[in-house]
C-alpha positions in Angstrom: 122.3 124.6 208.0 120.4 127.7 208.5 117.5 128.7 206.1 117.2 127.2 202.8 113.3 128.4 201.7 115.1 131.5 199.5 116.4 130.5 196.3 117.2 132.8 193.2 120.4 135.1 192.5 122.9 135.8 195.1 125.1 138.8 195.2 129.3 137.9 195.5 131.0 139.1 198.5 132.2 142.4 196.3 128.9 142.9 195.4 127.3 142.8 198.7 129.8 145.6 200.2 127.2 148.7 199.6 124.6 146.6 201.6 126.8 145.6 204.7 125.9 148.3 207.2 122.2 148.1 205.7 121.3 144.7 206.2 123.2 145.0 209.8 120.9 147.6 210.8 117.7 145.5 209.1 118.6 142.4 211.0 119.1 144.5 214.6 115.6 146.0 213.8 114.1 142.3 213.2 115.7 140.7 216.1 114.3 144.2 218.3 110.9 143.4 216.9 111.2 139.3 217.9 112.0 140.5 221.1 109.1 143.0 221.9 106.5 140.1 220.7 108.1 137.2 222.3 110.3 138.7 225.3 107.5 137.8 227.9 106.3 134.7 226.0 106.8 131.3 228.3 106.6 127.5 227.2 103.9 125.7 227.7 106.2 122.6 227.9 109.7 121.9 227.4 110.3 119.9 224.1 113.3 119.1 222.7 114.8 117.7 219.6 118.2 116.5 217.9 119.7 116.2 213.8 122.0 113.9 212.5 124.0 114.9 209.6 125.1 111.4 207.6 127.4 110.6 204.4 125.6 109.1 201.3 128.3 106.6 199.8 128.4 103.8 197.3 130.8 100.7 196.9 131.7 100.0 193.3 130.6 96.1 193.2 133.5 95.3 190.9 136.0 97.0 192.5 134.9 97.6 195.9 136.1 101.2 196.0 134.0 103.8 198.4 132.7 107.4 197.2 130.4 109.6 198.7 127.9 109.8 196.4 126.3 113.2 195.1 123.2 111.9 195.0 121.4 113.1 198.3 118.9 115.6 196.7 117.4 112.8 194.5 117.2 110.8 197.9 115.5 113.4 199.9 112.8 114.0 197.4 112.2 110.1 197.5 111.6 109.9 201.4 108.5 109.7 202.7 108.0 109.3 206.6 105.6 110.0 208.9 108.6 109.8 211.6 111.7 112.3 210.4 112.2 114.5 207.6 115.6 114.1 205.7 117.0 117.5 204.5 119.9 119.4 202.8 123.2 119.7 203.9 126.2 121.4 202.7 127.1 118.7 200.6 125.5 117.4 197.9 126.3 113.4 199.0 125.2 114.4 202.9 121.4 114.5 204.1 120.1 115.9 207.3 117.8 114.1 209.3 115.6 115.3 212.1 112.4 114.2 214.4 109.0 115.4 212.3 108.0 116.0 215.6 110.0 117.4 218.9 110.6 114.9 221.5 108.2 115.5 225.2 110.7 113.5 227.2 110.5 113.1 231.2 111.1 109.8 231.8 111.3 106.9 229.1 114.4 107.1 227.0 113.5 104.3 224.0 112.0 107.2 221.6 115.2 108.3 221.3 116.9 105.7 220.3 113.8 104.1 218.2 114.1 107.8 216.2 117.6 107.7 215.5 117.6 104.2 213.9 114.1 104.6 212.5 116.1 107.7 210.8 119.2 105.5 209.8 117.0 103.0 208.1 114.1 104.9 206.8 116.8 106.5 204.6 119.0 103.6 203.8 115.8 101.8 201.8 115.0 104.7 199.5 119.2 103.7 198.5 120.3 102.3 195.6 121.9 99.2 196.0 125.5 99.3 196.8 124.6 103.1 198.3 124.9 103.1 202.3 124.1 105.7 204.8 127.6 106.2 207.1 127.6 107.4 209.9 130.6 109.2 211.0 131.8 112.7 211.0 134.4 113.0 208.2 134.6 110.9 204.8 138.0 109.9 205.4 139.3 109.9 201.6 137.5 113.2 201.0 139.7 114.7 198.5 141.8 112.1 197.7 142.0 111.0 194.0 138.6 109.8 192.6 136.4 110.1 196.0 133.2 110.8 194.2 130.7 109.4 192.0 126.6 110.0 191.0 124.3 108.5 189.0 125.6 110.1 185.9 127.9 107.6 184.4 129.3 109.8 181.5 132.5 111.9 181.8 133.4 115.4 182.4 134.0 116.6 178.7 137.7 116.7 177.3 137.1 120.6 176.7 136.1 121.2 179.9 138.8 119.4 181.6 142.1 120.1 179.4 140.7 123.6 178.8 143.5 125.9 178.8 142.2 128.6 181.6 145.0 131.4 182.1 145.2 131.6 185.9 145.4 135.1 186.6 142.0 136.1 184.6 140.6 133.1 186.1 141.2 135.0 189.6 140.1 138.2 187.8 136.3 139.3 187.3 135.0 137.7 191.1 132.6 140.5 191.7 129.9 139.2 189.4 126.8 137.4 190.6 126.3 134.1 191.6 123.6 132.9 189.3 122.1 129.4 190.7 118.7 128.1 190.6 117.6 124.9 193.2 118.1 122.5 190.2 121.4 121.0 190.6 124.3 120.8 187.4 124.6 118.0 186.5 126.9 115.7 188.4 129.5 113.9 186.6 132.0 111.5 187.1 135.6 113.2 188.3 138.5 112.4 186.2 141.6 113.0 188.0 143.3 116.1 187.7 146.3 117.5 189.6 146.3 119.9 192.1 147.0 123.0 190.0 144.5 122.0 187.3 141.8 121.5 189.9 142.5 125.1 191.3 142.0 126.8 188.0 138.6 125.1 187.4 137.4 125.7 190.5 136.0 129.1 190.5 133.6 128.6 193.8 136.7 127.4 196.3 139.8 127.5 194.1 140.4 124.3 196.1 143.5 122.2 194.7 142.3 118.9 196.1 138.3 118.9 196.0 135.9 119.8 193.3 133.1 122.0 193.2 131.1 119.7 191.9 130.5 118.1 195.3 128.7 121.4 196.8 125.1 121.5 197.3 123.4 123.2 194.3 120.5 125.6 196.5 122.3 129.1 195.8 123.3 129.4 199.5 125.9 126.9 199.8 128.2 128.2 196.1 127.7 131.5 197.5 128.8 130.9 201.0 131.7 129.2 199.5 132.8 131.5 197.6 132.0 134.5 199.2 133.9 133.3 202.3 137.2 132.8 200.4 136.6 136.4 198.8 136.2 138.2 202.3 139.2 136.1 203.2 141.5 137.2 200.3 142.6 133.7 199.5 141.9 130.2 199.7 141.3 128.6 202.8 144.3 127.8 204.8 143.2 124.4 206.5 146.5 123.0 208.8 145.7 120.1 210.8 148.7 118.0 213.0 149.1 115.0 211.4 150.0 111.8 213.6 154.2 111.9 213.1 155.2 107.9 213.0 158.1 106.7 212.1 158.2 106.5 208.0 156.0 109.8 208.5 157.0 112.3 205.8 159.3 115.1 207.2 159.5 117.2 203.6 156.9 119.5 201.8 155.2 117.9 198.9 152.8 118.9 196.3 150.1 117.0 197.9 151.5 118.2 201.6 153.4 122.2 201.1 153.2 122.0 205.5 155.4 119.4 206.7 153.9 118.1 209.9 150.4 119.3 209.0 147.6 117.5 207.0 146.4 120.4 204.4 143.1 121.1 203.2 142.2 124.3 201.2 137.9 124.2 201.0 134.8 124.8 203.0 134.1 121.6 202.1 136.9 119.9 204.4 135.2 121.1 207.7 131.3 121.8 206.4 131.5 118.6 204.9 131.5 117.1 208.4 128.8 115.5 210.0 127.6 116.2 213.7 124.8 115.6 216.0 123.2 118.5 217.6 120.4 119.0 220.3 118.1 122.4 220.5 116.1 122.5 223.4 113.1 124.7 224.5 113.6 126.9 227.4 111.2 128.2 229.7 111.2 132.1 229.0 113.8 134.2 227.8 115.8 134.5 231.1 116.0 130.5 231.2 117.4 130.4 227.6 120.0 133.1 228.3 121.3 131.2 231.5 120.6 128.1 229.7 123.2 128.9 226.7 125.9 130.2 229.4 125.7 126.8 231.5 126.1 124.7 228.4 128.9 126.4 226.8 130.8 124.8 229.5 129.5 121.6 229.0 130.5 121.7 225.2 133.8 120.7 225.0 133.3 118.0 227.3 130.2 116.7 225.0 133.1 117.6 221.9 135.6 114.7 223.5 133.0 112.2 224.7 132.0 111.8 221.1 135.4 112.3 219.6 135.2 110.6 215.8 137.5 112.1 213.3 141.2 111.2 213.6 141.8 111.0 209.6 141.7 113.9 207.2 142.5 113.5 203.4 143.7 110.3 204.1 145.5 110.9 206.2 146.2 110.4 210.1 145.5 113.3 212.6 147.1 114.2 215.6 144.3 115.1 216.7 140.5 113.3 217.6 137.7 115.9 216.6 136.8 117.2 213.3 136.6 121.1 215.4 139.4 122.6 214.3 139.0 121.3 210.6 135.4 123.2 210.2 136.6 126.1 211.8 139.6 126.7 209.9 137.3 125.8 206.7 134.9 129.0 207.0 137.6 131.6 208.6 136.7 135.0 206.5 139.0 136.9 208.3 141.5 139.1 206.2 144.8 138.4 207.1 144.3 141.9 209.1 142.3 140.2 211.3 144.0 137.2 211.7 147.0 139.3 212.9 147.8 139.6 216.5 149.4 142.4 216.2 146.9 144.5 214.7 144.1 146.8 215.7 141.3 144.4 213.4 142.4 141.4 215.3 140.0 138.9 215.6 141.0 136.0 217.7 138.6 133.4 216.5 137.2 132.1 213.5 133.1 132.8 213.1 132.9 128.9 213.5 134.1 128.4 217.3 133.3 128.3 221.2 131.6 131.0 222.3 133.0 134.4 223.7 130.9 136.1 225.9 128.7 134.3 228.5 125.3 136.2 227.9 123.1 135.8 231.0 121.5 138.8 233.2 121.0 136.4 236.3 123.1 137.7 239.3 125.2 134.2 238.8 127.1 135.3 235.5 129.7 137.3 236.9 131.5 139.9 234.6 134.4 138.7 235.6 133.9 135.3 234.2 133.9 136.9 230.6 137.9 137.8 231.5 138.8 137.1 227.8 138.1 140.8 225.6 136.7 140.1 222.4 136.2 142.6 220.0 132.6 143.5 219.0 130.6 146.0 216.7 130.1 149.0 219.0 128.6 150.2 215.8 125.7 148.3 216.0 125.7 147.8 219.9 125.0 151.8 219.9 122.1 151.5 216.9 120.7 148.4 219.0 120.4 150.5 222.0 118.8 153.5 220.0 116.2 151.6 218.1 115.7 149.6 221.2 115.0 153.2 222.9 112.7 154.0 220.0 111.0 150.9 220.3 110.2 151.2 224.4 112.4 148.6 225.2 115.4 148.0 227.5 118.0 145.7 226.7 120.9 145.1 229.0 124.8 145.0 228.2 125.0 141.8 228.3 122.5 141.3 225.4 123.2 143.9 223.3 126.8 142.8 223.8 125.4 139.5 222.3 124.7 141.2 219.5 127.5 143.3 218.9 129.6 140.0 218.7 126.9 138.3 216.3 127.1 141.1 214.0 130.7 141.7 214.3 130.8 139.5 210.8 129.7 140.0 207.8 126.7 138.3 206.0 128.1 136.0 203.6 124.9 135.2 202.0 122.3 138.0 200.5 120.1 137.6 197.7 119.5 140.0 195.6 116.1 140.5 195.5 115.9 140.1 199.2 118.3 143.4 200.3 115.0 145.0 201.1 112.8 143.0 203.2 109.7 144.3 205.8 111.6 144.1 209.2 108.1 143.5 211.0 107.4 140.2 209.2 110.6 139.3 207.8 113.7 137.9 210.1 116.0 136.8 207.1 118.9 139.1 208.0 118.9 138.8 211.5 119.2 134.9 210.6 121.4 135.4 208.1 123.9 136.6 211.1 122.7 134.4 213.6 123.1 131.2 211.1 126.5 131.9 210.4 128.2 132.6 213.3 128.7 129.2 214.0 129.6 128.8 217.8 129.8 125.9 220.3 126.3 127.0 221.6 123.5 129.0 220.0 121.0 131.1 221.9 118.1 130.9 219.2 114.5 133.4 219.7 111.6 131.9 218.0 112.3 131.7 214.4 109.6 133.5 212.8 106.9 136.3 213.8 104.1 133.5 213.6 106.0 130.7 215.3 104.5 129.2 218.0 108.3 127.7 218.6 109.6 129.6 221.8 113.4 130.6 223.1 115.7 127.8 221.7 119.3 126.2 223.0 121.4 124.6 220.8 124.3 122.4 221.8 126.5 121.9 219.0 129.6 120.2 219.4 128.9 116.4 219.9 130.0 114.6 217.0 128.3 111.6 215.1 128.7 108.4 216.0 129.0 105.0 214.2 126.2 103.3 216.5 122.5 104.2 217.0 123.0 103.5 220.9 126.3 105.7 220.8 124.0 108.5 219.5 121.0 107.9 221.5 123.1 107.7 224.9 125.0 111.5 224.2 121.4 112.9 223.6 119.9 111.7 226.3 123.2 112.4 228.8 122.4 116.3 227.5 119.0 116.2 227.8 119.7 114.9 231.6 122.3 117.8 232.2 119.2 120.5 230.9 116.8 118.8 232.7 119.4 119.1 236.0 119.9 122.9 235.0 116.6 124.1 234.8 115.3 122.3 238.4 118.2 123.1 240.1 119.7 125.9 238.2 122.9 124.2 238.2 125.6 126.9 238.4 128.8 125.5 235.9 130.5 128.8 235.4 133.9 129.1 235.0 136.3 132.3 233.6 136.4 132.3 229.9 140.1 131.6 229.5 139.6 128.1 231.3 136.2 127.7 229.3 139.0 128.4 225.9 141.4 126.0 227.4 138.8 123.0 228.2 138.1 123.6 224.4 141.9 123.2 223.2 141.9 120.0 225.4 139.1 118.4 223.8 140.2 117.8 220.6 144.1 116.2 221.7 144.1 112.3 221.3 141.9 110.4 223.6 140.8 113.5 225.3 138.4 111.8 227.2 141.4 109.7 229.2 144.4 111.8 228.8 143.3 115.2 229.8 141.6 117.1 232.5 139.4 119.8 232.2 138.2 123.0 234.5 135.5 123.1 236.0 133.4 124.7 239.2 134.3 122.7 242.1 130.5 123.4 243.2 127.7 123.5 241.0 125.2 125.3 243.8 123.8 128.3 242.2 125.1 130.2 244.9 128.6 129.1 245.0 132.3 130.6 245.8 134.5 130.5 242.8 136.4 127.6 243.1 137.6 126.1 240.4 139.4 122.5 239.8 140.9 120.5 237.7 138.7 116.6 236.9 138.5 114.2 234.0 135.4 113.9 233.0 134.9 110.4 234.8 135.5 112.8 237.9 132.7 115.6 236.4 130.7 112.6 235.6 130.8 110.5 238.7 131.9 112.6 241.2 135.2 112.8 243.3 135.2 111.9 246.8 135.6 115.4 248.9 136.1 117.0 245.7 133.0 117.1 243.5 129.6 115.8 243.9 129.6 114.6 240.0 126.4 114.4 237.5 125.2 111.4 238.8 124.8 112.8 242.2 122.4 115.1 240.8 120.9 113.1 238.6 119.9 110.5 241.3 118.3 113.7 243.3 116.9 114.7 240.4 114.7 111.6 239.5 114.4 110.3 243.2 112.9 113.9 243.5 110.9 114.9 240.8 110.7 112.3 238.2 106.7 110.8 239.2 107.0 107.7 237.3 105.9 104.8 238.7 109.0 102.4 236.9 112.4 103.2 238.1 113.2 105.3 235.0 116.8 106.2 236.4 118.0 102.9 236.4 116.5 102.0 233.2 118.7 105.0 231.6 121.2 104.4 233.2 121.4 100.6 232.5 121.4 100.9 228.9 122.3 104.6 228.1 124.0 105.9 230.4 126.0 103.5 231.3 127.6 104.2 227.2 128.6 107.5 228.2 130.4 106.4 231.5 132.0 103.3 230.0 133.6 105.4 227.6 134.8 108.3 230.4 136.5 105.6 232.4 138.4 103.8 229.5 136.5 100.5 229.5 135.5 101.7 225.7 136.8 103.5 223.6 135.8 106.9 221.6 134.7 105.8 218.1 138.0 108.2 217.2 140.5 105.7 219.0 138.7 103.0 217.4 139.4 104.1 214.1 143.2 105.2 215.1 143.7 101.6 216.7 141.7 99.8 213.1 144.6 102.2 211.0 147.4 101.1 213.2 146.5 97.9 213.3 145.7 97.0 209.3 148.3 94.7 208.2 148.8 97.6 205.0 149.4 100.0 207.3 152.9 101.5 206.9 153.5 103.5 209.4 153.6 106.5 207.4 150.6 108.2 208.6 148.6 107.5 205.4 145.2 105.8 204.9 145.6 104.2 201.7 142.7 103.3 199.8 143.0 99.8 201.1 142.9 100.5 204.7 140.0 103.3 204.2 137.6 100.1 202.2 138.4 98.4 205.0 137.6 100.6 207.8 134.7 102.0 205.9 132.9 98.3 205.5 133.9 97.9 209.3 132.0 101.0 210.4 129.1 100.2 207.7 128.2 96.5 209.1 128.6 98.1 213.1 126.2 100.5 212.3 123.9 98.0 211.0 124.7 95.5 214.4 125.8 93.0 211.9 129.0 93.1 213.8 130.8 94.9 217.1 134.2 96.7 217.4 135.4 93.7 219.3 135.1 91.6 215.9 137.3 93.8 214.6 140.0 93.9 217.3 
């Protein structure tokens, strides 16, 4: 998640006001001076890579009971690999996990998968015992009674927790400094407090149902926190569908104030989440632009293929994607902007799909971007100046790029980094980019000395329970860029459909029950047409329809794939053949696995609610088919 190399004091949202429109300016000159050294620069070859974000948790051995584990920090100083690195995530139980080295993939698809497993169990033997490495997007007991533990055994003080903190002062005084060095407080054992109590104490998230405790100590993950939820005005307002069955609560609770919603209240509910992502190289700067456009589309299909997270708070979702959950869980805007009815409206939260497609080739048509979002015409109009100044000539559609990125605020500024040298410093244009937190991210090199190119990043697959599961969504996007850039595949659709596909993806069984828009010709130069296809139908084709993928993809390595195996068929076989099993039905997503385990558990009571019971259960099921000690079918 973004940079982590600063560390020091951070300034709180208040604090940070009188350097807004500074550091805006400061990170438009940085990007600007990227973009003169690297606009012409072309890659020499077109590597790719991925990151898995995974849950550290531990099973009491008397009990049985499953916490994460806030112990991920000590881990990741422990790992030693000439293969991956492991690295910091949002939370302090999660760890990060990446290639140490980009993938130079044409043909053979088992690095992949031998990187994603030699990730899994590189980290899993630097574990304690009882401590396992789970691999699934959401913790499903996440703020639900004691859901956390570390290595320190003793007990949060009686002061501490029975203090007597008057409420209003304890929402008073927010404009002072976040003060946080790298080394983490010490992590202690929760005792359970209830809802109101937790809220006091809380001062980062004011969260009635997590606890700060669980939130990665570097200074940039408090601050974000909190510094959201100030720009907001209040506590985050998380409101998820819950699954209505028949002994389904229909009255507001303390635990529940939304009937018919599942409601969380921290960052921590959707940044807690884990994912898999892909960032690949493009050729130049043009490439990378069209690039981004063409697999925006693809997003939300990549979102439902990998559905995983049908349980929040323990409780059952009405939904299959953990999506909606992260972008509810870092929505900054004031109620102002949250307002349809207002002039500041803001449709989307700064963690969503995209909103502009941003591409200068004659392809993107402007009236494909038929949705108007509201951007900084501010800044577009001291982009286009400087740019002026600088000899160089954007076009509308990128500065419009970054009038939406810098239509937020920055949420994270330390204070002895307001000033930086924009000619060899990009932390504020980072500091934008980072936290605009969209389905794709067009990404220029990352530094003034990086010999790292123009970047895509896809961003919305979710993680799965098996190496294989993983292995075959990276490689199905890597085919679709590898399709794009020969051919220069042409998936545009208008922006409105592009927002609909993304509503659809997260609905139950997505993958079956829903179709989604698409270009009824993928030819770059193709009449708008649009239709209507489940993704079995995008994938394999539609007879007088669609052509489908793997009509492509057969062209493309009969074509230009100069192996001497049949590499197709090998992918296919074993990869490929994952990702189309699971479009036509004949498995399911890992998200109507779990749903089916819940129904199914003989404690289940049809209530909607994953007791603690259920949740072991399900957890030790997903643990031992993670490790191929058993299949979903055992557990049928």
């Amino acid at each position: 998640m973004g940079y982590l190399k600063d560390v020091g004091n951070t300034l709180s949202y208040h604090e940070s006001k009188k350097h807004i429109e500074g550091v805006k300016k400061d990170g438009i000159i940085q990007f600007l001076n990227l973009f003169k050294k690297f606009k012409n620069n072309e890659a020499t070859g077109l590597l790719w890579g991925d990151e898995l974000e995974y849950h550290l948790v531990n099973i009491d051995p008397e009990t049985g009971k499953i916490r994460i584990k806030l112990a991920a920090a000590e881990i990741i100083q422990k790992i030693e690999s000439d293969s991956f690195e492991a690295q910091f995530e949002y939370g302090k139980w999660m760890i990060e996990a990446v290639p140490k080295k980009p993938y130079d993939i044409v043909c053979d698809p088992e690095p992949v998968f031998e990187s994603i497993t030699q990730r899994r169990k590189g980290i899993q033997k630097y574990l304690d015992p009882n401590d396992y490495i789970l691999p699934t997007p959401v913790f499903s007991m996440l703020g639900v009674g004691d859901y956390y533990t570390s290595n320190e055994k003793r007990e949060r003080s009686l002061e501490r927790a029975n203090a007597k903190t008057d409420t209003a002062s304890a929402y008073d005084g927010e404009e002072e400094k976040i003060n946080f060095s790298q080394k983490s407080e010490a992590n202690l054992k929760p005792m359970i407090l209830t809802p109101k109590e937790k809220e006091v104490r809380n001062e980062i998230s004011r969260s009635r149902y997590v606890d700060d405790e669980i939130i990665n100590a570097h200074p940039r993950f408090p601050t974000l926190t909190r510094n959201l939820r100030l720009r907001r005005g209040e506590a985050m307002n998380i409101k998820i569908p819950i699954f209505k069955d028949v002994n389904t609560a229909k009255e507001a609770t303390e635990d529940e104030p939304y009937p018919g919603f599942i409601h969380m209240d921290a960052t921590a509910f959707g940044m807690g989440n884990g994912c898999l992502q892909q960032t690949f190289a493009a050729k130049d700067l043009s490439n990378a632009r069209y690039l981004t456009d063409q697999l925006a589309v693809i997003a939300p299909i990549m979102l439902a293929l990998s559905a995983g997270a049908p349980i929040f708070k323990g409780k059952l979702a009405d939904i299959d994607t953990r999506w909606s959950s992260i972008a509810q869980s870092v929505d900054d805007r004031t109620a102002e902007e949250r307002d349809p009815s207002s002039e500041r409206y803001i449709p989307k939260s700064r963690y969503d799909s995209i909103s502009y497609y941003i591409s200068e080739s004659p392809a993107c048509k402007s009236e494909y971007n038929d949705v108007k979002f509201p951007i900084n015409k501010d800044i577009v109009k001291f982009a286009e100046e400087q740019a002026k100044e600088l000899g160089l000539e954007l076009d509308d559609r990128l500065l419009n790029h970054l009038g939406f990125l810098f239509l937020r605020d920055p949420m994270v500024i330390f204070k002895d980094r307001v000033n930086v040298d924009n000619e060899t410093n990009t932390n504020h244009f980072e500091n934008f980019q980072s936290t605009n937190w969209n389905s794709v991210r067009f990404k220029p090199p990352p530094s003034f000395e990086s010999p790292i190119g123009w970047r895509v990043e896809l961003r919305t697959a979710e993680l799965q329970i098996k190496d294989i599961e993983n292995a075959s969504l990276d490689l199905f996007a890597l085919l679709i860029v590898r399709m794009i850039q020969r051919f220069k595949l042409n998936f545009y659709i208008p922006m409105s459909k592009l927002n609909e596909n993304f509503e659809r993806a997260s609905k139950q069984n997505a993958v079956i029950n829903q179709k989604f828009w698409f270009r009824k010709s993928n030819e770059y130069e193709s009449p708008d047409e649009y239709v209507e296809l489940t993704i079995a139908e995008f994938i394999n084709g539609k007879e007088q329809v669609y052509k489908g993928l793997m009509g492509w993809a057969r062209e493309f390595y009969n074509n230009y794939c100069m192996c001497h195996e049949d590499p197709f068929s090998k992918l296919v076989e074993k990869y490929l053949s994952k990702v189309i099993d699971r479009a036509e039905g004949k498995t399911p997503t890992n998200a109507q696995w779990i749903r089916s385990f819940v129904l199914n558990h003989p404690a289940y009571k049809k209530d909607s609610i994953v007791s603690e019971e259920i949740s072991k259960d399900l957890i030790n099921a997903i643990l031992k088919i993670s490790r191929e000690e058993k299949d979903y079918s055992d557990f049928a």
